[in-house]
N, C-alpha and C positions, 0 to 999 in steps of 0.2 A: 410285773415284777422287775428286778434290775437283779444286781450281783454285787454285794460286799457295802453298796452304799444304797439308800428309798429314802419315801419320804419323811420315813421314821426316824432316819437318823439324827441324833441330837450331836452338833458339831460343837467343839471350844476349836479357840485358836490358840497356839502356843506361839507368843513374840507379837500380840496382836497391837501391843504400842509402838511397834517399830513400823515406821515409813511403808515396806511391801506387804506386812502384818494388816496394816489399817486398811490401806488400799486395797488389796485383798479381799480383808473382809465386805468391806463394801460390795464389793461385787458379788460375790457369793449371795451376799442378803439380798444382792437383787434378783441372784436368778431364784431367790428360792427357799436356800438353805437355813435350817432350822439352828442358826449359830446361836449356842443358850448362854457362851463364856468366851471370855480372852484370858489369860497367861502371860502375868510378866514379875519376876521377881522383884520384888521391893514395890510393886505397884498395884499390889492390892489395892480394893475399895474405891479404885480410879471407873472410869467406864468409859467406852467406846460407842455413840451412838445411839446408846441406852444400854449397848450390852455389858454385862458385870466383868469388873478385870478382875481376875485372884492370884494370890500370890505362889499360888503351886497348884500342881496338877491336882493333886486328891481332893484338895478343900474344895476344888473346880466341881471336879464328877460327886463329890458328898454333897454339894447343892444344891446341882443341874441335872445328874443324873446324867452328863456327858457318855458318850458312846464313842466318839470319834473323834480324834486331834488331828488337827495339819498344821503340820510344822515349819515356821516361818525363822528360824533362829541361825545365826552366823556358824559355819561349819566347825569353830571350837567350843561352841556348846552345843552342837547336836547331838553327840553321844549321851550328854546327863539330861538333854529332852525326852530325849524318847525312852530311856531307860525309867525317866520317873513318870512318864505316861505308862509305859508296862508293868510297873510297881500299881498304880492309880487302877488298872486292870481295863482300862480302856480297850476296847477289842479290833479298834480298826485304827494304825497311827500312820497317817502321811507325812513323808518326809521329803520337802520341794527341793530343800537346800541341795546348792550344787559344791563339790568341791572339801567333802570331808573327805578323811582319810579312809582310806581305806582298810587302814587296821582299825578304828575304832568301827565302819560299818561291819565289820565281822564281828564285835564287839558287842556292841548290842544286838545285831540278831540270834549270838549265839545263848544273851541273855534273854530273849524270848521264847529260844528255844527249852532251856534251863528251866525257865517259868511254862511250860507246858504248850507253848505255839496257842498261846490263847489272845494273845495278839498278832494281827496280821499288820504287814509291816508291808507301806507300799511305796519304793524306791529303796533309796536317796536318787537328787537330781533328776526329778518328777516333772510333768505336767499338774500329776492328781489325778483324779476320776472324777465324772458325770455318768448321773443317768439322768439324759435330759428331762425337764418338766418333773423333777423328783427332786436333786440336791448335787449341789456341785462343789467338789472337796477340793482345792488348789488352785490354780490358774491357768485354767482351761476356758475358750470363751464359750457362756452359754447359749448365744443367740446365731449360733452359725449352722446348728442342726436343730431338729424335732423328735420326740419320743416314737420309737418303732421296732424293727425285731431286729434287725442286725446286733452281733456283738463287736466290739473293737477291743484290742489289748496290742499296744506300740510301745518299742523301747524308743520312740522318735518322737517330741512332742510336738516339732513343727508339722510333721509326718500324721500326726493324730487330727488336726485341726486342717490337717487338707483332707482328708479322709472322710472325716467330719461332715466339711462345707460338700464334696463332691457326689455324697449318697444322701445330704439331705432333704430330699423330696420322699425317700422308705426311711428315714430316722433311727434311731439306736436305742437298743436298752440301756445299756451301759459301753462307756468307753473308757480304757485303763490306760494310763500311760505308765507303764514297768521303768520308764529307766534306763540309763546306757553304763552305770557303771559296772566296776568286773563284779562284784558283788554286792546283790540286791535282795529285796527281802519276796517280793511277791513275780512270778515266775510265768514267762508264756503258759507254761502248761497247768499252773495254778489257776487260770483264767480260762483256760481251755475247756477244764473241766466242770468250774462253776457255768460257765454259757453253756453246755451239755446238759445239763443240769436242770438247767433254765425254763421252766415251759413257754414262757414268751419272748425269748432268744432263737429265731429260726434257721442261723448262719452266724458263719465268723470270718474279721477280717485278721489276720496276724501279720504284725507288721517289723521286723528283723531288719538288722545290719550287718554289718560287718564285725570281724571277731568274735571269737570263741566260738562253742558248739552251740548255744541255746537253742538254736532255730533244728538243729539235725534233732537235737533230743527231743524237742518239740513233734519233730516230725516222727518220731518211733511211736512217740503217746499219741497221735494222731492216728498213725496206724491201729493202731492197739483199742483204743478206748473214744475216739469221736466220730459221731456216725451221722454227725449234722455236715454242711459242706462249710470249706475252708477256703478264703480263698488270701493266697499271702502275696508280700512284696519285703524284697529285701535291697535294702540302702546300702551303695555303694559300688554299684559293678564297673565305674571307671576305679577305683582306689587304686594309687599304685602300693605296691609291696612294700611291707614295712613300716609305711605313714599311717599314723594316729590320724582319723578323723574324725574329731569332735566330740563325742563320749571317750572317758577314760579305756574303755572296753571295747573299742573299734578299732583295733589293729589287726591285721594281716600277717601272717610270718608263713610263708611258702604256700603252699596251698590249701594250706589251716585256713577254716575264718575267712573263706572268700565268699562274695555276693554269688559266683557259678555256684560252688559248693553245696551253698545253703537254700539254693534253688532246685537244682537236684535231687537232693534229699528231700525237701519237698514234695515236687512233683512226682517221684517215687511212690507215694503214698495216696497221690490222689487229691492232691489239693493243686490247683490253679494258679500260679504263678505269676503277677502282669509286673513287665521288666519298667513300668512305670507306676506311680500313683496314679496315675488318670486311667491307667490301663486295666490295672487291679480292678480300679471301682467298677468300668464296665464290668468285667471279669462277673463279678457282684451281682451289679444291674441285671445281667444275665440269668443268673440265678434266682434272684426273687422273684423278677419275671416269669418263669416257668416256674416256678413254685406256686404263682397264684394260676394260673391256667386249670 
């Protein structure tokens, strides 16, 4: 089993004539993925590859029977992509784009919500998900890990593909990359709960930055409700005070939102903490290890 994406999924591309669209898809099709459509307005009846291009979401999922969009389109049309993927009832919509506003991502997830959270919305300013040896939704690379129980959910996506290469000899069910903006649609602890869930997910990596609380709330629901082992890493414990690092949603203002902070709270609850990625993975290693004995 994986979480949220298998090999059942039927994927469209939305923006799939545009340059990192095509590219994209390409690779996706090599690791796997079951892409049945591309999405580009005015470019119906075009195709990519062999795959059929259409000129809107619904006509897409009315003749594919699509399940799943990832979204390739310029940040001032990202808001009317995915709103008319959630219209199309699409139930799983990736959104890679980096650099939309952030009132419009409030915008359509709160039209998701509106429409009954019957889509799940993962990002903006994504990686995408994998479950290896199943289907790969964004641009994540497939050939750096292998299918196994570990679960990953990173708002870091260079963070995810270290993570990735560094436990793949035990492989992953699923690996999420959530995102770094201040508001996202698919949530540490949204991932937390589906790998719990999971009967072939036997552990989890959560991988946190700096700013805001995600990681501390994460860490209550971990107390509360995961009884699998965790083991985390949080980006950023040189940052000075104040500087934005790299995601929109990595800033610092006093003692809010710092790497100490959100390690803390953490380890509080019982999950493992490595002040590095290479350190975490042992951290990991460790644990599967005894878990097969």
């Amino acid at each position: 089993m994986a979480i949220f994406l298998t090999e059942n999924s039927r994927v469209l591309v939305q923006g799939i004539t545009g340059t990192e669209g095509t590219k994209h898809t390409r690779r996706m099709v090599a690791a796997g993925t079951n892409i049945v459509a591309g999405v580009t307005p005015g470019k119906g009846g075009q195709e990519v590859d062999g795959i059929p291009v259409f000129g809107g979401v619904g006509e897409a999922v009315q003749a594919t029977g699509a399940d799943v969009s990832v979204v390739f389109v310029p940040p001032r049309f990202a808001r009317a992509a995915v709103v008319e993927a959630i219209d199309a009832g699409i139930g799983l919509v990736v959104v890679l784009t980096e650099g939309i506003p952030v009132h419009d991502t409030a915008a359509f997830w709160a039209y998701a919500c509106a429409n009954g959270n019957r889509t799940r919305i993962i990002g903006p300013n994504c990686p995408g998900l994998i479950s290896p040896g199943q289907s790969n939704a964004g641009i994540i690379p497939a050939d750096i890990t292998k299918r196994g129980r570990i679960g990953l959910v990173s708002k870091s996506g260079t963070l995810t593909y270290q993570m990735m290469y560094e436990l793949r000899d035990f492989g992953f069910s699923t690996c999420v990359g959530i995102g770094g903006d201040p508001i996202i649609g698919t949530t540490h602890i949204d991932c937390l709960q589906a790998f719990q869930d999971d009967p072939e997910t036997d552990a989890i990596v959560l991988i946190g930055e700096i700013g805001g609380d995600a990681e501390e709330r994460a860490a209550e629901y971990i107390r509360a409700n995961i009884t699998k082992p965790v083991v985390g890493y949080v980006a950023g414990f040189t940052a000075p005070e104040g500087k934005t690092m790299g995601h929109a949603g990595a800033i610092v203002s006093g003692s809010s939102g710092t790497a100490a902070a959100k390690q803390e709270a953490l380890e509080a609850v019982g999950v493992k903490v490595g002040k590095t990625p290479s350190e975490a993975a042992a951290l990991m290693r460790e644990i599967i290890q005894s878990q097969a004995k």
